[in-house]
Every structure is written in C-alpha cells, then in structure tokens.
C-alpha positions as CSV (number, residue, x, y, z in Angstrom):
1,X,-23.7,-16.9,-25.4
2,X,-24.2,-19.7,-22.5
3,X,-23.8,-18.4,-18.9
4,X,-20.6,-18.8,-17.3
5,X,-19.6,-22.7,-16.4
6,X,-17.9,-24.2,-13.9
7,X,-14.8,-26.5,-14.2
8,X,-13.3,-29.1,-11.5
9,X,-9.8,-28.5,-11.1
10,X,-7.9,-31.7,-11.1
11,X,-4.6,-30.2,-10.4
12,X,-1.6,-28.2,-11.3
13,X,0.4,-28.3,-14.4
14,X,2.1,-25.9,-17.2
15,X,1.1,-27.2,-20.8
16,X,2.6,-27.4,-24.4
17,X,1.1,-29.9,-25.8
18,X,-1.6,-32.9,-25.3
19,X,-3.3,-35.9,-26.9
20,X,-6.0,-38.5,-25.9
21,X,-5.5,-42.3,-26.5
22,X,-8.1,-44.0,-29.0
23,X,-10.1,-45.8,-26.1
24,X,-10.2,-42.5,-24.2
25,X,-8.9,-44.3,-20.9
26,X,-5.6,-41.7,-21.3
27,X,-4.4,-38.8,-22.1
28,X,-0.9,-37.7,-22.2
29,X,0.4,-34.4,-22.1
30,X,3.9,-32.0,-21.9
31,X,4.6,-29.0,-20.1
32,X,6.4,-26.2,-20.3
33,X,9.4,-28.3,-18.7
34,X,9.4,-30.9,-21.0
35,X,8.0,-33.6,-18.8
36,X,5.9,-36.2,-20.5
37,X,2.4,-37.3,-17.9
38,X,-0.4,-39.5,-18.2
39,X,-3.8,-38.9,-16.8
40,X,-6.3,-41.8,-16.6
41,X,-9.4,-40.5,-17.5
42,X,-11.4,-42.9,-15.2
43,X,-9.5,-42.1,-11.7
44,X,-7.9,-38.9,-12.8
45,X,-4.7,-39.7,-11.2
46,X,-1.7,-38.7,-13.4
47,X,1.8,-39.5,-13.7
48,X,5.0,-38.6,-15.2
49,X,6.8,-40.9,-17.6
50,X,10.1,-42.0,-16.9
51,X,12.6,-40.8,-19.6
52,X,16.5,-40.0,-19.9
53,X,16.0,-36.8,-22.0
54,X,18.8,-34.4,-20.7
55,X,17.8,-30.6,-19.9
56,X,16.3,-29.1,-22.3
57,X,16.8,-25.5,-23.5
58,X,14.0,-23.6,-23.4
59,X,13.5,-22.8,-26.9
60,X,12.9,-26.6,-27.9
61,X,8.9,-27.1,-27.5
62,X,7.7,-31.2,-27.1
63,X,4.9,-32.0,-29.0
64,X,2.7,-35.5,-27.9
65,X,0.7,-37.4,-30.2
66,X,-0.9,-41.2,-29.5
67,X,-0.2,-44.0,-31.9
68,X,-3.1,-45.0,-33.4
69,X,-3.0,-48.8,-33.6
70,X,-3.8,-50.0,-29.9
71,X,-3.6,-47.7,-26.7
72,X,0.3,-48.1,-25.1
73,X,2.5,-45.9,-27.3
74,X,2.6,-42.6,-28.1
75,X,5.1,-40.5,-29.7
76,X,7.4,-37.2,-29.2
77,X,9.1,-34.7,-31.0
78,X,11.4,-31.9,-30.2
79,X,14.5,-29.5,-32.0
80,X,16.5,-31.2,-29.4
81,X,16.1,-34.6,-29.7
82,X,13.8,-35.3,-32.6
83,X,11.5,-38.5,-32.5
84,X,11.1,-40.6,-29.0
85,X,8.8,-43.8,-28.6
86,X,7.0,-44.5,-25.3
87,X,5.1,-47.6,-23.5
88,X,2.0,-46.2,-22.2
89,X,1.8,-49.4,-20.0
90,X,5.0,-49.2,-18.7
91,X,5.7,-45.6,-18.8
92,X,9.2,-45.6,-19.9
93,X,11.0,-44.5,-23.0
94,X,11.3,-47.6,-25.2
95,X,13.1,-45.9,-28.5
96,X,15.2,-43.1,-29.7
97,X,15.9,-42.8,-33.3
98,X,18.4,-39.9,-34.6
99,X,18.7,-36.7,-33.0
100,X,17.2,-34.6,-35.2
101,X,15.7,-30.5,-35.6
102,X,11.5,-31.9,-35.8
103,X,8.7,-30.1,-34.9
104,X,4.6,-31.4,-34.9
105,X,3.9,-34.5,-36.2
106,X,0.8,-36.4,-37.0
107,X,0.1,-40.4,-37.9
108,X,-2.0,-41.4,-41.1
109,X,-4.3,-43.8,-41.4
110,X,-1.8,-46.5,-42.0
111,X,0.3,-45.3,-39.3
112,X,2.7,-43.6,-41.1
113,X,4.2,-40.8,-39.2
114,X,5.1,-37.3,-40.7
115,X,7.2,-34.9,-38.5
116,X,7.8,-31.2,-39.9
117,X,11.4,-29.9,-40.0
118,X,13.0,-26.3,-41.0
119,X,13.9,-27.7,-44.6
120,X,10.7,-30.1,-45.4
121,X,8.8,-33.4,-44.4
122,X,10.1,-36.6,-42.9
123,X,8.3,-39.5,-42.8
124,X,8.2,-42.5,-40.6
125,X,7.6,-46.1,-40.5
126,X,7.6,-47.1,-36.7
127,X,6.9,-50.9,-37.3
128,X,10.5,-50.8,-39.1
129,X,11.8,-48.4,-36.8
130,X,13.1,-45.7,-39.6
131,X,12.6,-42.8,-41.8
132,X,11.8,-43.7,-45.2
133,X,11.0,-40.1,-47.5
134,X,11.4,-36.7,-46.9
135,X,9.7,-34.2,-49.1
136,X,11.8,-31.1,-49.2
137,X,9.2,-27.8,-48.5
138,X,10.1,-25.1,-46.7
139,X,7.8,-22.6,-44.6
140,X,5.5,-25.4,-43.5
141,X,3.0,-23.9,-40.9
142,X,1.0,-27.2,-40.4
143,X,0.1,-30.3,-41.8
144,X,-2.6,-32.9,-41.7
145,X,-3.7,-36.4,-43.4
146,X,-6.6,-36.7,-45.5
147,X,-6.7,-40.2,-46.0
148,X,-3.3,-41.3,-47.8
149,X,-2.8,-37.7,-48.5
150,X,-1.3,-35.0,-47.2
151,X,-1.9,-31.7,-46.5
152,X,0.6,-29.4,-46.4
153,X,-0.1,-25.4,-44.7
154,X,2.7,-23.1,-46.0
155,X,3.2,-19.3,-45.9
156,X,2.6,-19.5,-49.7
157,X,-1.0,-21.6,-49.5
158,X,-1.9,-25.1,-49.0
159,X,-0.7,-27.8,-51.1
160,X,-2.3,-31.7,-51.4
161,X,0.9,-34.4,-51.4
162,X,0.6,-37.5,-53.0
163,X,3.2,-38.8,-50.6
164,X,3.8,-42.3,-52.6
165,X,5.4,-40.5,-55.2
166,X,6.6,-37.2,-53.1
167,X,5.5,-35.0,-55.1
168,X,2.4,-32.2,-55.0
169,X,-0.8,-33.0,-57.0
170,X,-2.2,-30.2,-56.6
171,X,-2.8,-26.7,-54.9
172,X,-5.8,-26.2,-52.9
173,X,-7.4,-23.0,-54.4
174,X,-7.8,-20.7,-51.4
175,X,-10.0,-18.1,-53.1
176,X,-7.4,-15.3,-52.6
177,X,-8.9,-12.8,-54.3
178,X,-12.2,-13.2,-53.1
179,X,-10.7,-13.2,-49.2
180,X,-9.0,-10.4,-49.6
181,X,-12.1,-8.4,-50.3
182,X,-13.9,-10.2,-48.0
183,X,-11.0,-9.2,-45.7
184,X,-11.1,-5.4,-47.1
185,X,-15.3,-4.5,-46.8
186,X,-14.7,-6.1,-43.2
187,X,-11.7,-3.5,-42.5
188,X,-14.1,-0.8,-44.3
189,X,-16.8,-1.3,-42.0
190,X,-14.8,0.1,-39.6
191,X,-12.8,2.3,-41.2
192,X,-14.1,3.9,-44.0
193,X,-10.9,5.7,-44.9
194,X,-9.1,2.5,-45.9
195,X,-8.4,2.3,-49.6
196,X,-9.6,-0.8,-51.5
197,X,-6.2,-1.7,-53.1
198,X,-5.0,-2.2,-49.5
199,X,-1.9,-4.8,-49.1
200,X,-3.4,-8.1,-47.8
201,X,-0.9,-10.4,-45.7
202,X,-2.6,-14.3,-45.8
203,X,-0.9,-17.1,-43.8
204,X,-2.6,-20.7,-42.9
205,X,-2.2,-21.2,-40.0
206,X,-4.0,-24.6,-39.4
207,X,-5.9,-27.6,-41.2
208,X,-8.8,-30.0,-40.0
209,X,-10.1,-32.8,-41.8
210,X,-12.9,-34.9,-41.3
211,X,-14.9,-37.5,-43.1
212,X,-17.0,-35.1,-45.5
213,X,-15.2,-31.5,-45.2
214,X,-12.0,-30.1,-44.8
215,X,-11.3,-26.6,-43.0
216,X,-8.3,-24.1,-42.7
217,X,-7.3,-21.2,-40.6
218,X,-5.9,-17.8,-41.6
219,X,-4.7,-15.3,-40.4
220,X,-5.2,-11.8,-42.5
221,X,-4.0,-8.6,-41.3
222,X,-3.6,-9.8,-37.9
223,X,-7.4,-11.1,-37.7
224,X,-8.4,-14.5,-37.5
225,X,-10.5,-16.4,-40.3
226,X,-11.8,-20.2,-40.6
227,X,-12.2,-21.2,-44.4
228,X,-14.3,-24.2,-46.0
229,X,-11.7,-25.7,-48.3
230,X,-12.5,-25.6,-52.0
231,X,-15.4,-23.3,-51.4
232,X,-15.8,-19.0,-50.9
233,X,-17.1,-19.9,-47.7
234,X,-15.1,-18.1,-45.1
235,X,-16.1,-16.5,-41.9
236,X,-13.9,-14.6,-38.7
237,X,-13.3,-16.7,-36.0
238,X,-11.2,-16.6,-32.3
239,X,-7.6,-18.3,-32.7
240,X,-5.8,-19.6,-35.3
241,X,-6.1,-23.4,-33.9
242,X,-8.9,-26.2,-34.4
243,X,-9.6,-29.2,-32.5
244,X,-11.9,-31.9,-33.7
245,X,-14.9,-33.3,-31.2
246,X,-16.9,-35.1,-33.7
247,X,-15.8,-36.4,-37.1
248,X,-19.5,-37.6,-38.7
249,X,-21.6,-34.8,-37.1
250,X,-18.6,-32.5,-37.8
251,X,-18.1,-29.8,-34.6
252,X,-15.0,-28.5,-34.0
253,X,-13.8,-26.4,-31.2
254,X,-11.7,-23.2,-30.4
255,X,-10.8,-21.3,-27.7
256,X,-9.2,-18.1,-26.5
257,X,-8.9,-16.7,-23.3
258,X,-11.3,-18.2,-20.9
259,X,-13.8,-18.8,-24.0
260,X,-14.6,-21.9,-25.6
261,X,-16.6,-21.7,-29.2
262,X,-17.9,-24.7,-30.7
263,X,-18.8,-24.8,-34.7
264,X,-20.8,-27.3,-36.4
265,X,-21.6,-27.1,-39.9
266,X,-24.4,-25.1,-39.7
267,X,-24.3,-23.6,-36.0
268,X,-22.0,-22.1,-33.2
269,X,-22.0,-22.1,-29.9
270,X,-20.3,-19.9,-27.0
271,X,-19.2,-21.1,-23.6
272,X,-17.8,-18.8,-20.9
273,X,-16.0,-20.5,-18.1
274,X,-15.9,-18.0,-14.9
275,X,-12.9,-19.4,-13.2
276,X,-10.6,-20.3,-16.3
277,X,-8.0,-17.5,-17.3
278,X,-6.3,-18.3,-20.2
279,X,-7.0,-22.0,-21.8
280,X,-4.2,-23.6,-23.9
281,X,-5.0,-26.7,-24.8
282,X,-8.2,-29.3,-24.8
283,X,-8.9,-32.9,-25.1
284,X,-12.4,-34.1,-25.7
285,X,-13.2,-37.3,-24.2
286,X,-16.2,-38.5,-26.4
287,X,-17.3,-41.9,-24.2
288,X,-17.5,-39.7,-21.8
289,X,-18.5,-36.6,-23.2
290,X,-16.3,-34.7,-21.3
291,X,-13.2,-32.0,-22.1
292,X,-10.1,-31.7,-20.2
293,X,-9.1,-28.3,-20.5
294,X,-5.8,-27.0,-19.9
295,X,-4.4,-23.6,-19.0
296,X,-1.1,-21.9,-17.9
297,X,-0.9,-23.3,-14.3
298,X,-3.7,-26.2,-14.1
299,X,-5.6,-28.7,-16.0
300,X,-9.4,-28.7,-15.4
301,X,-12.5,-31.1,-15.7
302,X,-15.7,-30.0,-17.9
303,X,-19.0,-32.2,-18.1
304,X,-20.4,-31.3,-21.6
305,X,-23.6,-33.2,-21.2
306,X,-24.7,-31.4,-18.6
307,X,-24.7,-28.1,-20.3
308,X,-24.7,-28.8,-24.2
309,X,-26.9,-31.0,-26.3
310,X,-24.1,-32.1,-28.8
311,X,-26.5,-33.7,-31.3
312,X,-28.5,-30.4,-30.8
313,X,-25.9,-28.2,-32.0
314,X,-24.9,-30.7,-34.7
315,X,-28.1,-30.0,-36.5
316,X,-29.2,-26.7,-35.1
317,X,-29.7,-23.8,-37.6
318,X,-28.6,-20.1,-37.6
C-alpha cells in the first residue's frame, strides 16, 4: 500500500452525484440538497446553477451526467421531477420534459439517453426533445452502453439489449455456479464449519465497459466481488461501484472509506489519504491527471502525477 497522501481541500459541499465534461474544463455535481454546481477545473471556482425545481423530499436522489456532444449541457434525473436539461454556459435550466419516477441515466454513443424507472427503461432522444421506447424490465440495479448496446444489471443477472428492436439478445453468462464455490472455499477459509451446499445470494450491482473488456460488480453474501465478463475470472474487491480513468490502458478505480484502489488489467494499486474520512464520489480529470474527490462535507483536490506512474501501473505485473 502507498503511504498516506495529502489532498487540497477546495471547499465545502454534501454530494450525491457528479460528472466531468468531455474537455475536462467542468465538472458538475449535486448534493445532498438537490442543488446542481459547476466547478471549473482550471480556477476551481464553483457555482450553483439556477433552476426552478421546488423542494424536494428527501427521498428523491438527483443524478448528473454530461451530454456528450460538445461541453454546455448536461442532464438530470430525479423520482420527483424526472428528466431536466441545462446550459453549462449559461447555467440555467433550459428544458423540462414530463414529470416522471427516473432514476440513473447514461448517454450512448449516439446520444441517446436511457433513464431507469421502477417498471423498466425509457429512452430518449434530446435533439427531438422526447421519449421514443421503453423496454419494460423490472429490478434493474444498473445499466451501461456498450456501443449500440445495452447492458442491463438486474437482481436476476445481466442481460445484453438490442435496443433497435427492444428486445434481449442474450444473457451474459455470469458463471454462477463456479462463483458460488468460489464464494463458498472463500467463506471456508474462515470458517471451516460452513457446509458446502450453503445458500448463495448474487446481486450485480454495477457494470463498466471499455474498449476491449467489460466488468461487473457483485455482491455475494454481503462481500464484494469484481467479475471479468464472459470469463471465470473473478476476484474480492472494496465497494460495489467502478469508475473508469482510462479506457485503452483500462484502470478503473474504487474507493471506500478514506481508501482509493486502482485496478488495471494486470495490477492494483492502494492509496491511503490521511485526512479524507469517508469518500463518495470521484472525477478523474485525465488532461490534467488529477481526481476531484468528494466526501460527506467537502470536495478535495488530488495530483496523481505526483505520486502514481499511470502508464506504470497500466502494464505493471503481480
């Protein structure tokens, strides 16, 4: 494990959920109040955006995401209001479509935007400003494009949508069997008394894709594993989220507590930050090659390259 790291705190904020603009010059973020802010990564001065969203009960969570053509919208969605659009430039609310019960959402690679809902899948064209399918599914946990595809995390497995036609073309083969004794000699190891036909609970509970691989998250009996797709390789990991720093060299990043992992193909790598409690949320800036970290109270600064060899770690062995 590294030594412990210092941050730079740039200032006080609660966080739900965050996203960082194409050219890296922004990221936007919520809090726990529902506010919508910008921070500009070159001055790191933020702001809020101006919006007309009434008060919002507690229970209804605003997820962020960028659009990815260009660097001046981004999108919202809440069980409150459903789907907002906002001008970067101008920070203001620019559209409203339907109130409506969404959840996460993420954009394609034609822009099409796909917003989970208790009952299935809408989708969204923003250029025409409307939904055009829904693909009923229920139990959704995540979801994330691969392409024209879509995966789709349930509490059943994961399933591959052909979303021109709106149907399923096929079930990604998870292995089951094979996790759950994986999951089982694991237990065994340190309880010896635990009988092999033990009752395994499996949920995904997140998917990454990138150019060559594709990686899930489960959690089985209440421990945490990350899982190659379309392979047996599966190993334990620290939360149940992913977040993508490089795509070609593919490292991705988790984080509990005040620890940041990073996991590259082959390697892994531990950083300890003394004066971070809890960390909620990141955003890597790769220009720069710096993370914004986020935890309960404050948001943070982190200079990679002065610590971690990214290219190192890409091709590093075990």
């Amino acid at each position: 494990m590294n030594k412990l790291q210092p941050t730079i705190k740039i200032f006080e904020t609660t966080y739900f959920s965050s996203d960082i603009s194409k050219n890296d010059k922004f990221v936007v973020f919520t809090d726990s109040y529902h506010n919508i802010s910008i921070l500009n990564t070159q001055t790191l001065q933020y702001h809020k955006i101006v919006t007309d969203t009434p008060t919002i009960t507690s229970y209804s969570n605003t997820y962020v995401k960028y659009y990815p053509s260009g660097n001046t919208l981004c999108s919202t969605t809440d069980t409150h209001n459903g789907l907002r659009l906002y001008d970067i430039s101008t920070s203001k609310n620019i559209f409203n479509y339907k109130k409506d019960t969404l959840f996460t959402h993420c954009y394609s690679i034609n822009n099409t935007l796909a917003a989970t809902t208790p009952s299935g899948i809408k989708f969204y064209d923003l250029k025409y400003r409307y939904s055009n399918m829904f693909i009923p599914i229920k139990e959704v946990t995540c979801i994330e494009w691969k392409g024209l595809y879509l995966y789709v995390g349930t509490d059943s497995g994961i399933y591959k949508y052909d979303v021109r036609n709106q149907q399923a073309i096929e079930k990604i083969d998870l292995n089951e069997n094979n996790i759950r004794e994986f999951d089982i000699s694991n237990i065994k190891i340190k309880n010896s008394n635990i009988s092999s036909n033990i009752n395994t609970e499996m949920k995904v509970t997140d998917i990454l894709s990138s150019t060559s691989y594709d990686f899930c998250t489960l959690k089985i009996n209440n421990k945490k594993y990350i899982k190659l797709l379309n392979t047996s390789i599966i190993k334990e990991c620290i939360s149940n989220k992913m977040y993508k720093i490089q795509d070609i060299q593919f490292i991705i990043a988790m984080y509990c507590n005040s620890l940041l992992k990073l996991y590259s193909y082959t390697s892994e790598l531990e950083i300890k930050f003394k004066d971070l409690k809890s960390i909620k949320g990141i955003e890597y800036c790769r220009s720069r090659n710096v993370l914004y970290i986020f935890t309960d109270t404050e948001m943070y600064y982190y200079e990679i390259d002065k610590y971690i060899d990214m290219k190192r770690l890409a091709y590093r062995d075990v």
